[in-house]
N, C-alpha and C positions, 0 to 999 in steps of 0.2 A: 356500523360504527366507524367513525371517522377518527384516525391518530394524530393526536399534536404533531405540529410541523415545526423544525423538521422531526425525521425521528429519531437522529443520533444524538436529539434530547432529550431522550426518553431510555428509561431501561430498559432492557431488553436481552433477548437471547437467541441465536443464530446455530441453526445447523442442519445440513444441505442446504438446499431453497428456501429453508423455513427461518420465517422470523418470526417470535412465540415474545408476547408484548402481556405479561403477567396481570401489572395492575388496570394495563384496559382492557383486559379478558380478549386478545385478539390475536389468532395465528395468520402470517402471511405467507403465502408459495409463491415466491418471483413478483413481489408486491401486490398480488392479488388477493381477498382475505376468504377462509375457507370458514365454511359453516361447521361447529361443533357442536353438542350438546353440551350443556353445562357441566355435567357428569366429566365426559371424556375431556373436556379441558381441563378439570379440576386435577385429573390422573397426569395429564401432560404435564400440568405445571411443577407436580410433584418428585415427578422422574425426572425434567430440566433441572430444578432444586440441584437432585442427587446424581447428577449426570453421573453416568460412570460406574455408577455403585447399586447393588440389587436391595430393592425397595419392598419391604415386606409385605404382602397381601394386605396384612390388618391394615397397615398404616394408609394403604393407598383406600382401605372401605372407609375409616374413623377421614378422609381426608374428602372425599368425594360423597359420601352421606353421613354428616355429623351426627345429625341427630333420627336416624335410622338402623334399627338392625336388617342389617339383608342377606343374602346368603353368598357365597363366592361364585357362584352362576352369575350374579349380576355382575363381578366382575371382568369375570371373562368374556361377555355379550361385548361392555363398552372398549375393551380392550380390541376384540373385533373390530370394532365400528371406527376405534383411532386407528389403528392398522391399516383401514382402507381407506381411513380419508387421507393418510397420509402416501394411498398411492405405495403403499409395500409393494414389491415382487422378491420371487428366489432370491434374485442378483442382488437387492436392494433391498436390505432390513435396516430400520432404525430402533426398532423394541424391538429386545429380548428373554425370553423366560429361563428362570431358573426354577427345575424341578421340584416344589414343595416350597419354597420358598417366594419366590415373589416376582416381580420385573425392573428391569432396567432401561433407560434411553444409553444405546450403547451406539449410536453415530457421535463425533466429535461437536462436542458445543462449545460456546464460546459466548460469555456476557457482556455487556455493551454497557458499560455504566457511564453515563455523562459526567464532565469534571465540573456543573454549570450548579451541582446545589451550595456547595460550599461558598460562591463567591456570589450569594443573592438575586437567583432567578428569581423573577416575581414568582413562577407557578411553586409556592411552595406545598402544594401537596403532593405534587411531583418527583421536588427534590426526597421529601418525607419516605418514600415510597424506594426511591434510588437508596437513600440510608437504610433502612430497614432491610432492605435485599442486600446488602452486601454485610450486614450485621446477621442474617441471617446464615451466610456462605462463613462468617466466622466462626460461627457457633457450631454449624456439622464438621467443617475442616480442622476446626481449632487451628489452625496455621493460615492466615489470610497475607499475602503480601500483593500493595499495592503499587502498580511498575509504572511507569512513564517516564516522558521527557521533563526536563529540567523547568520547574517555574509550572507544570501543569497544575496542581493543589494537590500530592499526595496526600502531604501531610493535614493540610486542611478537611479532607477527606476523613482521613484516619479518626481524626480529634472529633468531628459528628457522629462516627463511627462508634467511637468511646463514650460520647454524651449517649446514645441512644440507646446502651447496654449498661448506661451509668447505674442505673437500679438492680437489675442482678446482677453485677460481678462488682470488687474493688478494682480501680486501676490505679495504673502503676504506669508513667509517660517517661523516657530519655530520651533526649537528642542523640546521637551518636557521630554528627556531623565533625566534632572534632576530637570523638574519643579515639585511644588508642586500643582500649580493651573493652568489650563491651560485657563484660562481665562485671569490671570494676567501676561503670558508669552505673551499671545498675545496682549493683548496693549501694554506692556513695547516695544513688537519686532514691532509696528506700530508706537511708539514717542507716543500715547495716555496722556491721564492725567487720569493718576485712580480716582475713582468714587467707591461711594457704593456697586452699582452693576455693575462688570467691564466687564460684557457683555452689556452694555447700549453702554456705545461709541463704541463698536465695530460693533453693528448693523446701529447707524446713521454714523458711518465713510464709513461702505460697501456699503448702498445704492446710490452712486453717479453714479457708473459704474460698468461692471460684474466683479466681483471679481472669483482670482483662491484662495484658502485657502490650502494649504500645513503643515497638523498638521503630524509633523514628530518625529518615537519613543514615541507612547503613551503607551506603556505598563504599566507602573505606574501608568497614571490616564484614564484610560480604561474608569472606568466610567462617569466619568466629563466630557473627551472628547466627551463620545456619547451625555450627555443634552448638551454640548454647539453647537453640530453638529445640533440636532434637533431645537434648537430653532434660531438658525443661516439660516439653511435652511427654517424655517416656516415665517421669518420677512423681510428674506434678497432675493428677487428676482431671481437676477442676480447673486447669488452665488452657483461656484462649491468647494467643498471641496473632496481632496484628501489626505487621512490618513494613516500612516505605523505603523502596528502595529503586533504582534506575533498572534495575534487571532480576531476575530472579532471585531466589535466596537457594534454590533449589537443594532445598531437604526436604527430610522425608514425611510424607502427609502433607506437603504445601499445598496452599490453595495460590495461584496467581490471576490476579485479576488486573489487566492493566487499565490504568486511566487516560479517557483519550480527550484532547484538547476540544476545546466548544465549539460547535457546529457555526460556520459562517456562512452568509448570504451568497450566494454564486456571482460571480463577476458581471456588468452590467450597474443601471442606474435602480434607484430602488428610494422609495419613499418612506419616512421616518418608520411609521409605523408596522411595513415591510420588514425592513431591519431589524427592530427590536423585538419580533417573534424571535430573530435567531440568538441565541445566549452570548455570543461573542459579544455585539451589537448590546445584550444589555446589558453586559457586565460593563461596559466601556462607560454608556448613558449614565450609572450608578454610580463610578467612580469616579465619572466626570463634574457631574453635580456636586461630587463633594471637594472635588479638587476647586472650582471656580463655582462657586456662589451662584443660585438660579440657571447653570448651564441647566438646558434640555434639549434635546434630539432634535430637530428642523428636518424639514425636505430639505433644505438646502445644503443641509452637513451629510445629509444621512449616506450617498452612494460614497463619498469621502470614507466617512465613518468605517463602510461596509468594506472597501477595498483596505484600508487600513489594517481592522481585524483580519483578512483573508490572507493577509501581505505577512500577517504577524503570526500565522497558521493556528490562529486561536486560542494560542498559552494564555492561559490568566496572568502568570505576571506581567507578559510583556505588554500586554492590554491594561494592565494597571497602571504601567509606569508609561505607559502613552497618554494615556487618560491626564495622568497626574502633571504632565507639558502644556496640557491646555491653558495654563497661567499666561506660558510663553507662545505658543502658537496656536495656529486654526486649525481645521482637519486636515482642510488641503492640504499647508505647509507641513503637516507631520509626513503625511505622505511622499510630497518632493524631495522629503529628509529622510528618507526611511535607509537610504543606502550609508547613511552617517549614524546609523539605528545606535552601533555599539555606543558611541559617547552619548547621542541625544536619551534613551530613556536608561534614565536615572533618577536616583531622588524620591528612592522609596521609604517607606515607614521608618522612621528613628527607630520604631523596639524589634523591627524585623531584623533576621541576621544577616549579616555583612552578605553572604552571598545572593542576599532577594533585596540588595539595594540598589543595584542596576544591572542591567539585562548581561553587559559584560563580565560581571564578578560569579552572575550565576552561572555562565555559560563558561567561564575560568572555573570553578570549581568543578563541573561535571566531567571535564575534558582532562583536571589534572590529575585524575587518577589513571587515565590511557598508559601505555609503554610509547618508547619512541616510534617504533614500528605502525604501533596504530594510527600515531599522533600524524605521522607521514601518509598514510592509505587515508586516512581523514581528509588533510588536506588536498590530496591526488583526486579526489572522489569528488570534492567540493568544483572543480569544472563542471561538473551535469549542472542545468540550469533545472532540468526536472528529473522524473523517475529513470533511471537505467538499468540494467540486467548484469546478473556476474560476468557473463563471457564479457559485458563492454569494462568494466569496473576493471577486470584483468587485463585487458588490453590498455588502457590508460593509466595503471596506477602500478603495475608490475614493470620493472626494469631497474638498471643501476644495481643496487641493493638488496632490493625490493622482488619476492618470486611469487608465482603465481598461487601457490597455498600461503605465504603470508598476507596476500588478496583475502584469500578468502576466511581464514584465522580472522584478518581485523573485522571482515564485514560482520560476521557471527561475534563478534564482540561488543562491535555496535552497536548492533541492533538488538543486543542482550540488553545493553547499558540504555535504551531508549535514544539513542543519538540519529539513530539510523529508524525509520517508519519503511514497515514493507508490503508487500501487496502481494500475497500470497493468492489471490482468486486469476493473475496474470497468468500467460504462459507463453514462457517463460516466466516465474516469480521476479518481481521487480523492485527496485531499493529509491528511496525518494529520503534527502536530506530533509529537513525543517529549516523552511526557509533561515532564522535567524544563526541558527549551528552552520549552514552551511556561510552566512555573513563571516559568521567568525574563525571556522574552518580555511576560509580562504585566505587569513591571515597570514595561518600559519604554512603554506605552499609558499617558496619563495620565485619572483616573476621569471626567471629562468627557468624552474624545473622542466622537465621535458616532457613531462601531463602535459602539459599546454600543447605540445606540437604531435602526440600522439592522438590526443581528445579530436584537434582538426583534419589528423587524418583517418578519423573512424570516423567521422563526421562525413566527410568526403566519402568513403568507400559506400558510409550506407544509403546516399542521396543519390548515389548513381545508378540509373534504374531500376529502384527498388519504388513496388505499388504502394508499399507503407511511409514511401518519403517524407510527404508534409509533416507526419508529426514530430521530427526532425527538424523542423523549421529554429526554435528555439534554443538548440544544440547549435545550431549554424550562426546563427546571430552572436552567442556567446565565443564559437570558435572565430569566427569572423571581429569581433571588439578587442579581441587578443591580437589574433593575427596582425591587424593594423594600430595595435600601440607600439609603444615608444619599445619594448621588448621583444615586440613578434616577427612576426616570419611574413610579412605583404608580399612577396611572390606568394608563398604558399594560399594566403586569405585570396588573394585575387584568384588563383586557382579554384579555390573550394567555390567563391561566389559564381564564378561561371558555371563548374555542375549544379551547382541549386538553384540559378535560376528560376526553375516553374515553379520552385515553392513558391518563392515572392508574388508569382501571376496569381497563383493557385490560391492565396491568402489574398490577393489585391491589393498588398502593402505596398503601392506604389509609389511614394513619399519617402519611406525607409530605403527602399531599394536604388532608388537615385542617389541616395547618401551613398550607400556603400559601394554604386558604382562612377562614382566622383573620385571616390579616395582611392578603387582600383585601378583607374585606368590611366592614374598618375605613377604608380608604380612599376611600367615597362612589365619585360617578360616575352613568352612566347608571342610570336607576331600573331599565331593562328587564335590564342587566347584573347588575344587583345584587340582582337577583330571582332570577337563575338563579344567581350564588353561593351567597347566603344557600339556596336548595335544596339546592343538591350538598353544602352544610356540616350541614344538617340532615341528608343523605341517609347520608353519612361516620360521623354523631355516630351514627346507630341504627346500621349496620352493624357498628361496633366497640364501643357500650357500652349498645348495645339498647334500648326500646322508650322511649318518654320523655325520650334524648338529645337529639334531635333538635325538638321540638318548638319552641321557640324560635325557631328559625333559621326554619321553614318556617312559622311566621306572621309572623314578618317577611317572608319571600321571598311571601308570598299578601296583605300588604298593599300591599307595592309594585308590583308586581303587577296588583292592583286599582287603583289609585293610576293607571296609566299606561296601564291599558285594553288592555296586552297579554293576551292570548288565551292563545298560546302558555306564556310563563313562568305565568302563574294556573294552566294546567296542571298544569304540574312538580308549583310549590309545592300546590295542591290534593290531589294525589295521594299528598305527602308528607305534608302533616298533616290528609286523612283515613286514614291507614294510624297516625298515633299516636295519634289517636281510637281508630281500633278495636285497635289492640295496649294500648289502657291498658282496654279493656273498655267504653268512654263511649260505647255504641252508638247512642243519640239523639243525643248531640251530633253522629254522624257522618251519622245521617240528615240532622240538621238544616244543617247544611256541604253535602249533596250539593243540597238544596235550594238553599242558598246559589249555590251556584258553577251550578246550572243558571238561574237568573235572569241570573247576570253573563256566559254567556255566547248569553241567547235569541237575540240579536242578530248576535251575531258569525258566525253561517253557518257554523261550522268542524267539519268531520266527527272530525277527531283528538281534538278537544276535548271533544265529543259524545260518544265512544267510552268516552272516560277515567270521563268522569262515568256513563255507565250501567255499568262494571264494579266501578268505586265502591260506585254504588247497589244493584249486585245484591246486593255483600257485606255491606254494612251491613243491607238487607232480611233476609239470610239468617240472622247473627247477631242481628237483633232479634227471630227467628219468621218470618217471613214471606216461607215459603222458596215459594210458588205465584208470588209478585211475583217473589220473587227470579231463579227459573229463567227464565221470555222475557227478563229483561236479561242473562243470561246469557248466553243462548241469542241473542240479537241482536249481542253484541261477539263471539263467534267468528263469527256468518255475515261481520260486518266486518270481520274480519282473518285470511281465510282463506290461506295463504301468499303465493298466487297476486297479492293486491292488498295485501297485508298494508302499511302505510303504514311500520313500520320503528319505528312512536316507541315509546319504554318509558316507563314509570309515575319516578317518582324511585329508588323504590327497585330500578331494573333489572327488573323483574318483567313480562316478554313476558304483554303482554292478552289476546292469544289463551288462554297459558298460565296467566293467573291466572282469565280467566272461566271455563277445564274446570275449576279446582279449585271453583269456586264452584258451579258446574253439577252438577258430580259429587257435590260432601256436599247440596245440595238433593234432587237425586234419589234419592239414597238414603235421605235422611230423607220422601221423598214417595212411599216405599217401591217405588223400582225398584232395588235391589241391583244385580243383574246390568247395567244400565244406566251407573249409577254409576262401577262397576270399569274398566268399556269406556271410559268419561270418562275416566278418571285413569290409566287407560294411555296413551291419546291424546295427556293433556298431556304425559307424562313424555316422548314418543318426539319430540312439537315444542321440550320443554325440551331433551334433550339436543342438537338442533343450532342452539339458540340460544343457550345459556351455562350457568356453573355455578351462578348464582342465580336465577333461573326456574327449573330444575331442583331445585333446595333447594327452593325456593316448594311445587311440586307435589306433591313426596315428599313433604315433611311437614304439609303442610297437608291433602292429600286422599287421596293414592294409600295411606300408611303408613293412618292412620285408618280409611278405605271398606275396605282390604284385613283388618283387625283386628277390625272391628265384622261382619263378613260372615264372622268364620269363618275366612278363609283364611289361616291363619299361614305357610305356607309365600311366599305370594306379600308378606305383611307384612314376612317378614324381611326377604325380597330388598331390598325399598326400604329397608331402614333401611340394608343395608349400602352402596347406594346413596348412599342420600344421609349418611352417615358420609363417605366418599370424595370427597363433593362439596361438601361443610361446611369443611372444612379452614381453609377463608382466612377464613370465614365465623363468625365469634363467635356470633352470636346465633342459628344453626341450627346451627352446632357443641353448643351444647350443649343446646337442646331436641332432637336426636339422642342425643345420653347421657339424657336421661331415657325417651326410649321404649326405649335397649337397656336402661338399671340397674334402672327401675321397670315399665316395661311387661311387655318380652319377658324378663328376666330378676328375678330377688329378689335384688338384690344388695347385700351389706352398705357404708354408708358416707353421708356426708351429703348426697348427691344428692337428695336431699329437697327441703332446706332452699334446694340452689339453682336451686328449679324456677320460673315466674312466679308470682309473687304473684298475678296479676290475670290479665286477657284473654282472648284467646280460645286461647291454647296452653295456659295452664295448667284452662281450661274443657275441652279436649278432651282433654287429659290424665287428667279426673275420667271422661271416658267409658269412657277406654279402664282403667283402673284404679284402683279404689275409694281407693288409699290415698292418693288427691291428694285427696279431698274431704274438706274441712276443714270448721271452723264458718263461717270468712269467705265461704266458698263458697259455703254451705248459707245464711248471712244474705242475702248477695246474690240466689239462686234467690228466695230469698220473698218479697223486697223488689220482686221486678219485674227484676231484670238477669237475665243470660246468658240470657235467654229463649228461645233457639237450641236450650239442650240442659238448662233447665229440667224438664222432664220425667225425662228420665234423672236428673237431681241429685234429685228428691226419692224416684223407683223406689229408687235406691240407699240413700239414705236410710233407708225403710222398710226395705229388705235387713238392712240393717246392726243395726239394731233388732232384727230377729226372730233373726238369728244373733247378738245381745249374750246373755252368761250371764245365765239367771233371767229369760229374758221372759217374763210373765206377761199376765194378759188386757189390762194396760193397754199393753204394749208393742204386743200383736197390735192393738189397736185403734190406738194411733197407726200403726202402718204400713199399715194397712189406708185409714187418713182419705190416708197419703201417695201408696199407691197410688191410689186415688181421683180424687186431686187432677193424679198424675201424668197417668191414664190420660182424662180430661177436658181440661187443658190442653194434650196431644197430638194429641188431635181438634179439637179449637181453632185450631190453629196448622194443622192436613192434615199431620200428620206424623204416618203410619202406623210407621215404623220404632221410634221410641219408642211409640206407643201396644202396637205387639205387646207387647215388652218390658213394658211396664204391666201389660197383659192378663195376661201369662204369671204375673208375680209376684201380681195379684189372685188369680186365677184358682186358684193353688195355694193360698193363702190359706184362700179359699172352701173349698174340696174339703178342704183339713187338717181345717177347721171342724166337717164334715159338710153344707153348703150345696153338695152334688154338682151338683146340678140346674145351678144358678147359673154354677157355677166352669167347668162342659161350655160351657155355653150361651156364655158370655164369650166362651170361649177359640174356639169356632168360628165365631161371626160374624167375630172378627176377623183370622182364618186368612182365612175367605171373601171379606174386602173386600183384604186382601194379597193382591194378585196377581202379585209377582213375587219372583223370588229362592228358587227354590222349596229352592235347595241349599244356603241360606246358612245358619249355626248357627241364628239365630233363629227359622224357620220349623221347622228340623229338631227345635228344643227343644220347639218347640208340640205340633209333630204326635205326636212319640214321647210327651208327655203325654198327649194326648190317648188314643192309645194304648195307655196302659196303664193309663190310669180307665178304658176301654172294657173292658178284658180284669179289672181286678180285678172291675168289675160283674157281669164275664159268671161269674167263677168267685168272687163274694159274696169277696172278701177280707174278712179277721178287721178289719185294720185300714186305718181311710181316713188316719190318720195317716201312711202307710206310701208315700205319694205322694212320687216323687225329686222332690229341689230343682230348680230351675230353672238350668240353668247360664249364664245371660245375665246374673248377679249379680257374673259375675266381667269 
């Protein structure tokens, strides 16, 4: 059987793991649903009824076989059979027997009644079924009170409650919202004639018949309501009384049943009809129709709608009197408005009472019966943006005045009063305002109090190396919009924002985080603090508008820095603006920086710091040529951060060192013509990238593993990474879309101006020109000659000459400049030990040669430098050699007509 969704629309009953769902005949254990026999459920529902209370044999046989006589054996079989399905042991009873008499459910339960029948769920057989069960809990308890939050529908509750026992009892209804005595409300509201003591007629006028008593809004006389309940119930027979009140009544026989606000949609997009399963959602759609003439629910309103209710934590009335704005506003706009909530919903029913005529009069009325004391811990409390624990509640809301047991006095008075929602299944138990009490609670905090500056540093203390930090994240933000207003404490905020940093990575909130580190690092302060700002603002600015964003920030974060002899932040910022050296293509200058920063720290003895600078150095070596230096730095920061000792720190821009020295390892080797070696690298990093983030992993894919996989032939294994790292770009702007230029230009021809927005410069748009002739430009080609991208030099001018000999009408002058390019390629390749471009050189000379008639020559090329390749035997480019070579040998052997007739080389492409 399957349960309406959700199910805290539904009534129900809860105790241990068990959720026991009455009108859909269904028990759940940890939401899983357990088989019963019809029998043994009919006995369960019986003992939830009477929780507490020992249920007499008979009643449990006349309940479980109406129309059977059977013998007490049969009771005690199914009694067995609930026992075990309920997983009894010793340690762990939930029935209990009493000797001769009967059994009990003696674990603690607790019923779940939805506030959604009274305000027009469609499911009214639902609601029908919620009223009857709690008209039921009135009738055995005779003392029913119903608790919640302000504007929830007790009282609407209560009044179904009374209609549905209208036929056996008379009732009897008061407000009590503005009595003084509620004794003397209730004769005046029965025609009584007051009397000394004016519970005297009210007990000889009850005893004629069963009386229902409906004491409605006692919060005011809480206590007078409970003596008059008790001694109403000790005189008066036939009397049930049913009471609404914010907290308990706590006399004697009460039954408490709180009512809890209506289930909302979970956060996210959601379509109409999505929505309006959940009761928030319809109560909203029903009032909203009546508010504005043919409104109805749309896809287009509905995740509006949905975050709306969610925002408004499901009260009916404040979903009524939002509903009731839709004259004046959209859903959106209610939403943009929700922080102006107290004035915006208003303008509820003329006949309703002043206090359910807007959200502020109701929320004024609950709060004015608090003492000062509470009214203050109210407000102090009202900083948590969500749920928090007493130990934090004490530490923020105790001082001055104020000690740590009148903490906890107000909190237990709250949460009596329904002000305060608590989450008893936590552990530590945990305390969550409602959203719109805490709107209004923060009123009354005035912006000085010194909550504020204790909140930011509990905030602080628990984000600093604690594994549970992120869910702190919204604690931080709220102590952080304080810290930098017009009242706070901006050293301090700029402080807190540097320990939480990793939330903001850890959440990808990388848009937020540039705000907040805009407004800190205007603030001055510690130089060492201000170092690691100004980093993570440069580290922010590349990640979201790419290579040269950032650069500002991260030589300010590398002066101060140096300025203050920190090691550590010189770090950071080092790593951050040598990476926009080498992403603007300035590859001296980043030599000349790794020199730098290796002087400033000869001294300092610091192995991490040490680390950073040789992974640095490898890759600037490797992009300036000087990929033999390059590989042992390479090759030294993985032996350094082998999992096992690996130290933990990341470069600024998140990029794990182990994982950025395989990518650098891996295109050196391959350009130092070990293919097969290479590949082995760049799968390596990828499988350390993947269980250490989605940018290291970005790093790898497209730096090494997509390129070594492309240049080697293996398209198959190239695509895989792109699709990769496509998947893993996402958050990521600036490998999001050098990922679209290896799917649009590389692996596929595809029409549109993916061109244009490829790098202008550096090394992505350099390796770009390797893997596909049509990113080499003239600027490209000025640059290769002038002395830059000397990395992959070679290939830019092989290509070059390509391009040349395949231009319409080359004639002997074309041949002869490709020829000087191949030339030039196939020497500055050998220059550099970078056999992978030299083959490439070779091959395209070589053919050259051989077109020419210079056979001898073009053989002779092509197999020395097959012979000094000695690895990668499978990869395109050797396989492009050899099959050449192979087939000069076979034209020679069978005199072909023409040497012209020699295939191209397909390393051109």
């Amino acid at each position: 059987m399957t349960l309406p969704a959700p199910e805290s629309s539904v009534a129900h009953a809860s105790f241990g793991p068990f959720r026991l769902y009455p009108a859909q005949r269904v028990l759940l254990r940890d939401g899983r649903q357990l088989k019963l026999g019809s029998r043994a459920f009919d006995i369960l529902a019986v003992l939830a009824e009477r929780a507490g209370a020992t249920v007499a044999k008979a009643d449990l046989i006349s309940r479980a076989w109406p129309d059977t006589i059977v013998e007490e054996a049969n009771l005690r079989v199914h009694i067995v059979a609930l026992r075990k399905a309920l997983g009894e042991t010793p340690a762990r009873r939930y029935i209990g027997s009493v000797a001769g008499e009967g059994y009990a459910l003696i674990a603690p339960l607790q019923w779940h009644v939805p506030a959604v029948e009274p305000h027009g769920n469609a499911d009214g057989r639902a609601a029908g079924q919620a009223v009857a069960a709690l008209a039921t809990l009135a009738q055995q308890h005779r003392l029913l009170t119903l608790t919640g939050t302000g504007g929830v529908g007790k009282s609407t509750l209560a009044h179904a409650i009374a209609r549905h026992l209208g036929a056996t009892f008379r009732t009897w209804s008061t407000d009590l919202a503005e009595a003084a005595d509620p004794c003397v409300a209730l004769v005046a509201a029965m025609g009584l004639p007051p009397g000394v003591d004016p519970a005297s007629p009210l007990v000889a006028h009850m005893r004629e018949r069963p009386v229902l008593l409906l004491l409605d809004n006692c919060d005011r006389v809480v206590a007078a309501v409970a003596a008059l309940a008790e001694r109403l119930l000790g005189a008066v027979p036939g009397i049930t009384i049913v009471a609404t009140c914010r907290e308990a009544l706590r006399a004697a026989g009460e039954r408490v049943q709180r009512v809890e606000p209506l289930a909302c949609p979970p956060a996210g997009s959601h379509t109409a009809a999505a929505a309006l399963a959940y009761p928030a959602v319809a109560l909203f759609a029903a009032r909203a129709a009546a508010a504005r003439d043919g409104y109805t629910l749309d896809d287009a309103d509905a995740t509006a709608v949905a975050e709306l209710c969610r925002r408004l934590d499901g009260v009916p009335l404040a979903i009524e009197l939002a509903a009731a704005r839709l004259a004046l506003f959209q859903p959106h706009e209610l939403v943009e408005r929700l922080d102006e909530r107290l004035h915006l919903l208003k303008g509820g029913r003329r006949t309703a009472p002043p206090r359910h005529r807007s959200l502020r009069a109701a929320l004024e009325w609950s709060i004015d019966s608090l003492t000062a004391m509470e009214r203050t811990v109210l407000g102090r409390v009202a900083v948590f943006p969500g749920s928090f624990t007493l130990a934090r509640a004490v530490r923020v809301a105790a001082g001055e005045t104020v000690g740590a047991a009148d903490v906890e006095d107000a909190l237990a008075t709250l949460a009596a009063k329904s002000l305060l929602a608590t989450h008893e299944p936590a552990n530590p138990p945990e305390y969550l305002l409602y959203d719109s009490v805490r709107t209004y609670a923060r009123s009354l905090l005035p912006p000085d109090d010194a909550a504020h500056a204790r909140f930011a540093a509990d905030c602080a203390a628990l984000v600093s190396g604690a594994d549970s930090a992120q869910r702190y994240l919204p604690d931080v933000r709220a102590a952080l919009a304080w810290g930098f207003g017009p009242r706070g404490d901006a050293p301090g905020a700029a402080a807190l924002l540097a320990t939480a940093l990793p939330l903001w990575w850890h959440a990808e909130a990388l848009p937020e985080l540039r705000g907040w580190l805009e407004r800190a690092v205007r603030c001055g302060g510690a130089p060492a603090r201000q170092a690691a700002l100004h980093t993570a603002l440069g580290t922010v600015s590349v990640y979201l508008q790419g290579p040269g964003a950032g650069q500002a920030a991260y030589a300010g974060g590398y002066a101060l820095a140096e300025n203050s002899g920190d090691t550590d932040r010189l770090a950071d910022a080092f790593s951050g603006l040598m990476l926009e050296h080498v992403l603007a293509g300035d590859y001296p200058a980043a030599v000349a920086l790794a020199q730098r920063f290796q002087d400033g720290i000869r001294t300092a003895n610091s192995r991490p710091a040490q680390l950073i600078h040789d992974r640095f150095a490898a890759l600037a070596l490797h992009l300036s040529g000087n990929h033999a230096q390059a590989a042992p730095l390479a090759r030294a920061v993985q032996n350094g951060t082998v999992p096992s000792v690996c130290t933990q720190r990341r470069t600024a821009l998140h990029t794990d060192e182990n994982v950025a020295a395989s990518g650098v390892l891996a295109r050196a080797r391959w350009l130092l013509g070990q293919p097969d070696e290479a590949l082995r690298l760049a799968r390596n990093g990828v499988l350390r990238a993947r269980a250490v983030g989605p940018a290291p992993l970005c790093h790898i894919l497209a730096f090494a593993m997509f390129p070594i996989a492309w240049w080697c032939g293996d398209r198959p294994t190239a695509v895989a990474a792109l699709a990769e790292l496509e998947d893993a770009s996402r958050r990521f702007p600036h490998w999001e879309s050098l990922a679209r230029q290896y799917r649009h230009g590389v692996v596929e021809d595809a029409p549109g101006d993916w061109l244009a927005k490829a790098p202008a410069a550096g090394p992505h748009r350099e390796t770009l020109a390797t893997l596909s002739p049509r990113y080499l430009d003239d600027a490209l080609l000025l640059r290769a000659d002038g002395g830059g991208a000397r990395w992959c030099a070679p290939e830019l001018r092989r290509l070059q000459g390509e391009r040349l000999l395949a231009g319409t009408g080359a004639g002997a002058a074309g041949r002869t400049d490709a020829e000087r390019l191949f030339r030039s390629a196939l020497l500055l390749a050998r220059d550099q030990g970078a056999p992978g471009w030299e083959l490439r050189a070779a091959t395209s000379l070589a053919r050259l040669w051989y077109g020419r008639g210079a056979v001898a020559g073009g053989q002779a090329l092509l197999e020395l430098v097959l012979e000094r390749h000695t690895g990668g035997r499978g990869t395109a480019d050797v396989l492009a050699a050899t099959r050449l070579l192979a087939q000069w040998k076979l034209q020679k052997k069978t005199g072909a007509a023409s040497l012209d007739a020699a295939p191209a080389s397909p390393v051109t492409a």
